[in-house]
Phi, psi and omega in degrees: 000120152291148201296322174271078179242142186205149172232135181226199163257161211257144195242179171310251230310347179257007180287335168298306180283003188261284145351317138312316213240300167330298177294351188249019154287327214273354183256006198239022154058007195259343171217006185243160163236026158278133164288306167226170185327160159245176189236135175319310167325309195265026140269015188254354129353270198292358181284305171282016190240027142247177194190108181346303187300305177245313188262054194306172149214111196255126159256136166263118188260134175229102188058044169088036161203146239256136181201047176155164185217156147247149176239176176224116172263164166245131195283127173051025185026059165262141160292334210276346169276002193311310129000310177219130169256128161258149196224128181250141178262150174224155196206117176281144174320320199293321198259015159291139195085332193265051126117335185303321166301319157303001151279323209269326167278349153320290228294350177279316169313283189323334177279335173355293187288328180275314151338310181072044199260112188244004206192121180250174190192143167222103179288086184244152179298134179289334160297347176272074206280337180278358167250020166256339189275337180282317167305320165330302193298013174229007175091018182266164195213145190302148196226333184192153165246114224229078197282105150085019173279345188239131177279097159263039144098094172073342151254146181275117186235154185262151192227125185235152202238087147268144170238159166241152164266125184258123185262025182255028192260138201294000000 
């Protein structure tokens, strides 16, 4: 990892590479259940449905170019649920194993509290030991097993659900 790593809020103009990096997930079935590329297009929705304040989406930057991302999504569109985020990584393969994914999940556990964030959730493939083991290093604990929900064009795959609690919040 280089000494010149910056995690920021992610503006329009970084969503072609926020997609890109989306996209080099989708064929090895490990950490997305998109079937196929997605488009910048059908992503700038969900581009505006964050917000700095409660829902960031943060790119992690390695010497000036963006080379992983976090979303804070909001789980299940309740207000009572307002409270808990689920949050997802993305990693480009060349910077995968190297440390980046433990920043990305400090700096969200630490933003928690300003979030008004009490409950984190990570939606993971149960075959996909390394982010459920990357979570782990952070205390999240399986909360559910979603056994064979998802079709990966013709295997059946388990969707395990971790959560943390963050009690630290003003």
């Amino acid at each position: 990892m280089s000494e010149k790593v910056n995690i920021r809020d992610a503006n329009i103009d970084d969503l072609t590479r926020i997609v890109e990096i989306y996209n080099t997930s989708i064929p090895g079935r490990l950490a997305t259940a998109d079937l196929e590329e997605i488009t910048v297009e059908s992503r700038i929705a969900w581009f505006h449905e964050h917000n700095a304040e409660r829902r960031p989406l943060w790119v992690l930057e390695e010497n000036n170019n963006i080379v992983g991302w976090l979303s804070f999504q909001s789980f299940y569109g309740r207000p009572a649920y307002n409270g808990t985020a689920e949050i997802s990584i993305y990693l480009d393969p060349s910077v995968q194993g190297k440390g980046f994914g433990k920043l990305l999940i400090k700096e969200a556990i630490a933003n928690c509290p300003k979030l008004k964030i009490k409950t984190i959730l990570a939606f993971v493939f149960g075959h996909n030991e390394p982010s459920i083991r990357l979570f782990e290093t952070f205390s999240f604990e399986k909360w559910a097993h979603l056994p064979k929900i998802a079709d990966m064009e013709g295997t059946e795959r388990d969707l395990v659900i971790l959560g943390k609690r963050v009690d630290n919040i003003s």
